[in-house]
N, C-alpha and C positions, 0 to 999 in steps of 0.2 A: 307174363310178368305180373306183378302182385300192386296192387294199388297202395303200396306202403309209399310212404315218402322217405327216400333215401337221401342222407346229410353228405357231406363231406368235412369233415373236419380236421382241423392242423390247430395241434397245443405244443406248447413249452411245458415242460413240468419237471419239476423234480418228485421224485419216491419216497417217502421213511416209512420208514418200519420202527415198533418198539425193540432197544434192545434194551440193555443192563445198565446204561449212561445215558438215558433218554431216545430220542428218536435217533435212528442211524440212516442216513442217505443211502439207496443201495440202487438206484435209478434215474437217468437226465436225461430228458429230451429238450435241447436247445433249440433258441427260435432258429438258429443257424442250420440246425438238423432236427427239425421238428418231427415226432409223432405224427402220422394222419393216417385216416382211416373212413373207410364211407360205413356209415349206419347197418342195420340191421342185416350184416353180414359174417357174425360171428368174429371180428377181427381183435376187437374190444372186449372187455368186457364190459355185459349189459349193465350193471350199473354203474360203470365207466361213463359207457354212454349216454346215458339217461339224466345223469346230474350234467354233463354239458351240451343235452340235445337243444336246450335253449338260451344256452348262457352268448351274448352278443359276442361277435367280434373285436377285439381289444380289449375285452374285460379280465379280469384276473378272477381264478377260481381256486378254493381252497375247503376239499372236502376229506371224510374219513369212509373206509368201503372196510366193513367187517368181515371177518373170514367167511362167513355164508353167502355173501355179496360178492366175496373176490375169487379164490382157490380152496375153500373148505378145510375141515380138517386136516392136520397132520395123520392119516393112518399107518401106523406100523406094520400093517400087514404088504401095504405097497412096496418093504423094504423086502424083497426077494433076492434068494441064493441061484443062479444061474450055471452051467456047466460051463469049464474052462472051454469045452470044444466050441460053444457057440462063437466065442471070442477065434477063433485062432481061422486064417487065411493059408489054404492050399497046406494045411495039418499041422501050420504053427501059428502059435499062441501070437496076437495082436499086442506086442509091447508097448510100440508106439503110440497108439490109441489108446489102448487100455492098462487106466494106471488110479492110483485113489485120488478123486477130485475130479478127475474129467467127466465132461456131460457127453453123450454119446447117444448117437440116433438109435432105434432100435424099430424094432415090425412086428404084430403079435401073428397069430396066423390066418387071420383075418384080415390083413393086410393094412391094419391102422397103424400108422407111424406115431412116434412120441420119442420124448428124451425120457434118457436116466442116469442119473448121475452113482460114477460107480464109490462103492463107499471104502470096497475091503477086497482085495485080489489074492484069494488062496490057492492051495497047490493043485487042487481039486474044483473048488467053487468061486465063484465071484459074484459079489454081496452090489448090489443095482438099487436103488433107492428111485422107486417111479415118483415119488409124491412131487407136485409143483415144489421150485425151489420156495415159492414164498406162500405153501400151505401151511394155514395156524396161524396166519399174520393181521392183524388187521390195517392198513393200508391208508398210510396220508399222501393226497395229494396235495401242491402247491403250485400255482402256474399260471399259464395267460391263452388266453383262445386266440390264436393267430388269424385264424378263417372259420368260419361256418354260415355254410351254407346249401340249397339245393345240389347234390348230385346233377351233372349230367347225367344224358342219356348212355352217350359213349362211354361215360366214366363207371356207371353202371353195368353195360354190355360186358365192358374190359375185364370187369372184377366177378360178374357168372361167367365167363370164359377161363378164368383163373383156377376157379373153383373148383372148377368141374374137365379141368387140363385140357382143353382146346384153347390151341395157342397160347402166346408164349406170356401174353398179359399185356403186347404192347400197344398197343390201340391198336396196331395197324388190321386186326380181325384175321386175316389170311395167312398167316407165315406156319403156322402150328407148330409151334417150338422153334424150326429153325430159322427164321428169320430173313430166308431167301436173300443174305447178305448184308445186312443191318442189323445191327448190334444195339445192345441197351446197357448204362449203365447205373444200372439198378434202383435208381429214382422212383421208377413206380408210377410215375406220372401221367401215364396211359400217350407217351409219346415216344416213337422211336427215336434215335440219337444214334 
């Protein structure tokens, strides 16, 4: 393990983005359902993180993350025509799933997983849009640091175990996915329930 100092962090925030009528809300993390995330784990992004690696707990923060800083460019070339077969289950076409507007998991064949959002469903092709939803945006934050602080150890153990799919992320280290009869409801809190 790496001499880095890993954080743990829980914000409240809300998202805006520029639109046509000034800034548009398109994001909330309530203190009630707060965002959190441990440091230098890719969960965030890095200058996500960076602008609140030191900001205290209970303080309010209010920053701006430029599209180089947040999700990059809008590219049109990301917006790809895919074969209706890919979509279809045991030789029929995925209605249910696949339709204009829905975000859908997808696998390249290198096995990296990602969404895309499909744009256009034709007779022949269907029009998949890989670009982050909010690439080309530049990104206001507004909000309040609930917690920050050192990582545990466990809480670090739990989250390279996540990472790297041995076990299921619950702290409990041993179950490897299944859980040997304990169940999680999806809190994340590196505790079983």
């Amino acid at each position: 393990m790496s001499n880095m100092i890993h954080k743990y962090i829980a914000v409240s925030y809300r998202l805006f983005v520029d639109g046509d009528n000034g800034k548009e809300m398109v994001e909330e993390a309530t203190e009630e359902q707060p965002f959190h995330f441990l440091t230098g784990f890719g969960i965030a992004l890095d200058a996500f993180e960076k602008k609140l690696f030191d900001v205290p707990q209970g303080d309010n923060f209010e920053f701006s993350l430029d599209k180089d800083e947040a999700y990059g460019d809008y590219v049109l070339e990301h917006v790809v025509e895919l074969d209706r077969e890919v979509f279809s289950i045991n030789g029929h076409f995925d209605h249910e799933h696949i339709y204009v507007d829905a975000v859908v998991p997808l696998q390249n064949e290198d096995g990296n997983r990602f969404y895309g959002k499909i744009v256009e469903v034709g007779e022949e092709k269907v029009k998949v849009d890989l670009n982050h939803p909010l690439a080309g945006e530049t990104l206001h934050f507004a909000g309040k640091v609930l917690e920050n602080r050192e990582a545990t150890d466990d809480e670090v153990k739990a989250m390279i175990a996540r990472l790297s799919g041995g076990g299921c992320g619950c702290g409990c280290h041993d179950c490897e996915g299944d859980c040997d009869g304990h169940h999680h409801d999806g809190c994340d809190c590196g505790h079983c329930h």
